[in-house]
MARZA-876493 format. One line per field, with one value per residue: residue number from 1; residue in one letter; x, y, z of N, C-alpha, C in turn. Coordinates in nm, 2 decimals. Example, Ala and Ser with C-alpha at 12.3 -4.5 7.8 and 13.67 -1.06 7.14 Angstrom:
pos	[1,2]
code	[A,S]
nx	[1.32,1.28]
ny	[-0.57,-0.22]
nz	[0.78,0.71]
cax	[1.23,1.37]
cay	[-0.45,-0.11]
caz	[0.78,0.71]
cx	[1.32,1.29]
cy	[-0.33,0.00]
cz	[0.78,0.79]
END
This chain:
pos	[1,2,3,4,5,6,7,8,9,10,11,12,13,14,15,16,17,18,19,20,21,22,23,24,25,26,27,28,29,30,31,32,33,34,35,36,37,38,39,40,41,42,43,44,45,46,47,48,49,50,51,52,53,54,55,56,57,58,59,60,61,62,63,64,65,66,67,68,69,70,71,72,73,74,75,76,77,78,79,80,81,82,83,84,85,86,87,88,89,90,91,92,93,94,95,96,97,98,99,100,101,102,103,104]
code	[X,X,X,X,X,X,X,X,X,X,X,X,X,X,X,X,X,X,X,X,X,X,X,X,X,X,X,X,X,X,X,X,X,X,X,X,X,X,X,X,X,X,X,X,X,X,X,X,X,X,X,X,X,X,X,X,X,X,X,X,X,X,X,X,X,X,X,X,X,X,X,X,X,X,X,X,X,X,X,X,X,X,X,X,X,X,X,X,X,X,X,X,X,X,X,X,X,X,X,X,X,X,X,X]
nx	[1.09,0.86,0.55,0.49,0.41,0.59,0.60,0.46,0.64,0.74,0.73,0.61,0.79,0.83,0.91,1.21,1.44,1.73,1.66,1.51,1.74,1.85,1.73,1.75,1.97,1.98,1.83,1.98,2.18,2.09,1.99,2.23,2.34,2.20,2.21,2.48,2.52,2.36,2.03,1.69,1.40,1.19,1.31,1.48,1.25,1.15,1.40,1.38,1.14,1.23,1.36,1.11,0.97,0.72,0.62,0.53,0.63,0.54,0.53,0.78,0.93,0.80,0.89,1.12,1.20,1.09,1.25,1.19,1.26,1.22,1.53,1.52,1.46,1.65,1.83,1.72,1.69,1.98,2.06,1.90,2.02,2.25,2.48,2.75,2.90,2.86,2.96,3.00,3.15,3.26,3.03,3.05,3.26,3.25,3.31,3.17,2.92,2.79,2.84,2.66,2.48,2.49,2.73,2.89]
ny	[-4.43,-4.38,-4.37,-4.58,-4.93,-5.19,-5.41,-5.33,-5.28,-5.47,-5.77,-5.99,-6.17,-6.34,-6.71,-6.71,-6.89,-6.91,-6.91,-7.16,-7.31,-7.26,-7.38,-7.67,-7.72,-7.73,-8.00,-8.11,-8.12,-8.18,-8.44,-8.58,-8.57,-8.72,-8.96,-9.01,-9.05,-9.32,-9.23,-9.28,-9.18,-9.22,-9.33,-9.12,-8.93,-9.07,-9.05,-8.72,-8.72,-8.78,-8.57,-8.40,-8.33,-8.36,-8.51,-8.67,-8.94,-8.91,-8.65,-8.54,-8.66,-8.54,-8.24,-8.25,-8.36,-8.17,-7.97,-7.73,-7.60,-7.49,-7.32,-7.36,-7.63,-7.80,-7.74,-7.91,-8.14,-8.17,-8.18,-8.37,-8.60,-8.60,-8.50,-8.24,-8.07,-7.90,-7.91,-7.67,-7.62,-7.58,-7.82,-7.90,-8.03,-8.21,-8.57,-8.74,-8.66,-8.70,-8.43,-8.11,-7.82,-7.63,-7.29,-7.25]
nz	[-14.52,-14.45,-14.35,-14.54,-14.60,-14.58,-14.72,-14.93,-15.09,-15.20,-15.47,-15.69,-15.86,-16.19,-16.22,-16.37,-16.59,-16.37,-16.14,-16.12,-16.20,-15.95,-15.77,-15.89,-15.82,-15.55,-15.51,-15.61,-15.40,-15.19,-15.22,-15.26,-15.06,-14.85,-15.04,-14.98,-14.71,-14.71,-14.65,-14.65,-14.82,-14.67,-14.43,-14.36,-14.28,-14.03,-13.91,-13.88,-13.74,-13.48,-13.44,-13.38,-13.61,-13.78,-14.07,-14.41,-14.62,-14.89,-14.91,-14.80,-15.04,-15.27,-15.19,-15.25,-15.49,-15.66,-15.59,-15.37,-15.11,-14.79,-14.68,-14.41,-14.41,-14.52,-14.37,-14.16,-14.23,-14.29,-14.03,-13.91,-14.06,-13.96,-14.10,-14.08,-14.19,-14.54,-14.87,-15.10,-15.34,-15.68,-15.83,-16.10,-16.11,-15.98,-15.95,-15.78,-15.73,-15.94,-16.07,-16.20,-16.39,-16.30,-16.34,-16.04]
cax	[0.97,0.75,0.37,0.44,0.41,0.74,0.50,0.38,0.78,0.75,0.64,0.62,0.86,0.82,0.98,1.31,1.58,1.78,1.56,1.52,1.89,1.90,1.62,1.77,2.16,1.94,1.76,2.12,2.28,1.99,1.96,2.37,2.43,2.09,2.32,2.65,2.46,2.24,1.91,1.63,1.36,1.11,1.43,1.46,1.05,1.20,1.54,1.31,1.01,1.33,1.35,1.01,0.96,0.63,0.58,0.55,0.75,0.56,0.54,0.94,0.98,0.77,0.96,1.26,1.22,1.05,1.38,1.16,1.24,1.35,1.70,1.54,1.37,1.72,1.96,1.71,1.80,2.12,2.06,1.89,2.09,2.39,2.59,2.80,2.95,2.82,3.10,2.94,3.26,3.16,3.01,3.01,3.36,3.25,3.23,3.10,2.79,2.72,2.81,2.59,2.51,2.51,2.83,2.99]
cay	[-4.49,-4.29,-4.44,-4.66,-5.05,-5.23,-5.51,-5.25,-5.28,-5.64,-5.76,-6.09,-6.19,-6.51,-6.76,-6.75,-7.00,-6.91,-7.01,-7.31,-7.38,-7.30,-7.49,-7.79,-7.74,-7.73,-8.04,-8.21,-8.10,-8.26,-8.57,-8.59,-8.57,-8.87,-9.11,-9.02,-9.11,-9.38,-9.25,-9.31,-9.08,-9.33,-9.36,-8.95,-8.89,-9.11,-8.91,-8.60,-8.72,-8.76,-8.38,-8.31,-8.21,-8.45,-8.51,-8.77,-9.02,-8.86,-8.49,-8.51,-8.70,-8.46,-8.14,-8.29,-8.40,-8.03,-7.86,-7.62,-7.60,-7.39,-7.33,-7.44,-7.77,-7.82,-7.76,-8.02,-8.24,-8.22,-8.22,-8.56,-8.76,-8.62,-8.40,-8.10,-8.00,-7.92,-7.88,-7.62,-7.57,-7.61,-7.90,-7.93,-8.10,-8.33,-8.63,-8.80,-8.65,-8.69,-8.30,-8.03,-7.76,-7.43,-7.27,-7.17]
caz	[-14.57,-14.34,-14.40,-14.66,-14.57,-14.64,-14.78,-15.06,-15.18,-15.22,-15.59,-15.70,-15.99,-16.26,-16.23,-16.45,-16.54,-16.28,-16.02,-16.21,-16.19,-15.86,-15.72,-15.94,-15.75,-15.39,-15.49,-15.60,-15.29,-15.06,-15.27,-15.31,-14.93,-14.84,-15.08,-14.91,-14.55,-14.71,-14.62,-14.80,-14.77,-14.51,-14.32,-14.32,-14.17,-13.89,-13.84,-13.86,-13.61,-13.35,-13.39,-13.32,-13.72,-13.84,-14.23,-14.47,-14.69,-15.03,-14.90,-14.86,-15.16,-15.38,-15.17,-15.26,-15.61,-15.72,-15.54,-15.37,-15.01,-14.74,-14.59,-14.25,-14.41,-14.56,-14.25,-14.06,-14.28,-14.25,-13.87,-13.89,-14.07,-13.91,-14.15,-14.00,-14.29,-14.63,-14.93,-15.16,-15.41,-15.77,-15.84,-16.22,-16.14,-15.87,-15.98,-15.70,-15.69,-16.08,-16.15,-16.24,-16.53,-16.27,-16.27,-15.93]
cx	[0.85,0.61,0.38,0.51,0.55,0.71,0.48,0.53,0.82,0.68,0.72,0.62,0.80,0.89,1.13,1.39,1.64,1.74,1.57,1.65,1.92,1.83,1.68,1.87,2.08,1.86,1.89,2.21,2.24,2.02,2.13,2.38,2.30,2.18,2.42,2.57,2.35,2.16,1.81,1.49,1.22,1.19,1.45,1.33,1.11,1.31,1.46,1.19,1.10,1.36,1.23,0.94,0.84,0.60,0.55,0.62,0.73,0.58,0.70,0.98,0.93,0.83,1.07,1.28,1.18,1.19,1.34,1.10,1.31,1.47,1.64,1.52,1.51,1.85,1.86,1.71,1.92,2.12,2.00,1.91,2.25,2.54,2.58,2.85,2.91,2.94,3.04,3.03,3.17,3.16,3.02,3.17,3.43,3.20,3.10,2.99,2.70,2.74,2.67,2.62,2.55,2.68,2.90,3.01]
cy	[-4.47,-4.29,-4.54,-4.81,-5.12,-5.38,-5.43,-5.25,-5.42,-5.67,-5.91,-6.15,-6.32,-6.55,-6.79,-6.88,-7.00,-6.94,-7.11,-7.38,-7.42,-7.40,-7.63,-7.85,-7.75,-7.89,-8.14,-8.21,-8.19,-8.42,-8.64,-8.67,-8.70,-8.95,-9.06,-9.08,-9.22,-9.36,-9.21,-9.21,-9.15,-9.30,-9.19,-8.90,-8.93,-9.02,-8.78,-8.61,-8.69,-8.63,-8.28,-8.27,-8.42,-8.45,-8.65,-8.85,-8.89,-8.73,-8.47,-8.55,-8.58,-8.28,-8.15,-8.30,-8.24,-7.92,-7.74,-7.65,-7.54,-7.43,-7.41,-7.61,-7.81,-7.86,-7.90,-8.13,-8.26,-8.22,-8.38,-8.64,-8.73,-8.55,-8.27,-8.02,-8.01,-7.87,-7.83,-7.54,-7.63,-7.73,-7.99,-8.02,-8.16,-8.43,-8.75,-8.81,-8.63,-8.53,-8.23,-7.90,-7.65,-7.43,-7.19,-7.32]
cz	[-14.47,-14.43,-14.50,-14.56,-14.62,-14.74,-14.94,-15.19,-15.25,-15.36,-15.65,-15.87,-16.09,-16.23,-16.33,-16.42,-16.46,-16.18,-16.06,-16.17,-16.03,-15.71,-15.80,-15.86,-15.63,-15.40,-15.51,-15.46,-15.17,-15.12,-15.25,-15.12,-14.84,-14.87,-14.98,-14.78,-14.56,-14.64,-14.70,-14.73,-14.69,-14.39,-14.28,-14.28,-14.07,-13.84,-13.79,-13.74,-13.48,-13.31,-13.36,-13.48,-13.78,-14.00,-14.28,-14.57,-14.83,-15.04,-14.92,-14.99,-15.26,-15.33,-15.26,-15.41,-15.67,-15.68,-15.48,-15.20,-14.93,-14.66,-14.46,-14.30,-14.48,-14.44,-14.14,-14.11,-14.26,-14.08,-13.85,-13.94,-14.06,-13.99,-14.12,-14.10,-14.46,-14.77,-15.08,-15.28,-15.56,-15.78,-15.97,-16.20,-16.03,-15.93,-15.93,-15.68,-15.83,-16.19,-16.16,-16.37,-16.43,-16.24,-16.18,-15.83]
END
């Protein structure tokens, strides 16, 4: 790729269902694993300030409820309220955590 920009290869898709789905499963997985650790998303800004990571109650809340956030804003969650392990098997026949439609 001699002169050409690796930027210039980059092209910026619609949004499909599948995103959809899978922005819905990342927004069940966050919200799923808060209830298991009762924390409520007030109580998660404070977990998070202890890491140095500043936001606020509605910004997380409206992250969280749209499903559209990244891997890191996801793992420091699970770093501040203390889960090591996340259990990513399918879900559609968990019932613990209410199920979902995606299937894997």
């Amino acid at each position: 790729m001699q002169g050409k920009s690796i930027d210039a290869d980059v092209r910026v898709r619609p949004k499909s269902a599948v995103d959809k789905e899978w922005e819905a499963e990342a927004k069940q997985l966050l919200k799923a694993e808060l209830a298991r650790q009762g924390v409520t998303y007030r109580e998660l800004v404070s977990k998070l300030e202890v890491l140095g990571i500043k936001d606020d109650e509605k910004a997380i809340g409206n992250r969280i409820s749209r499903g559209k956030f990244t891997l890191v804003f996801f793992l420091q969650c699970m770093r501040a309220i203390g889960v090591q392990q996340v259990d990513l098997r399918d879900r559609t026949k968990r019932a613990d955590i209410g199920g979902s439609r995606t299937p894997w």
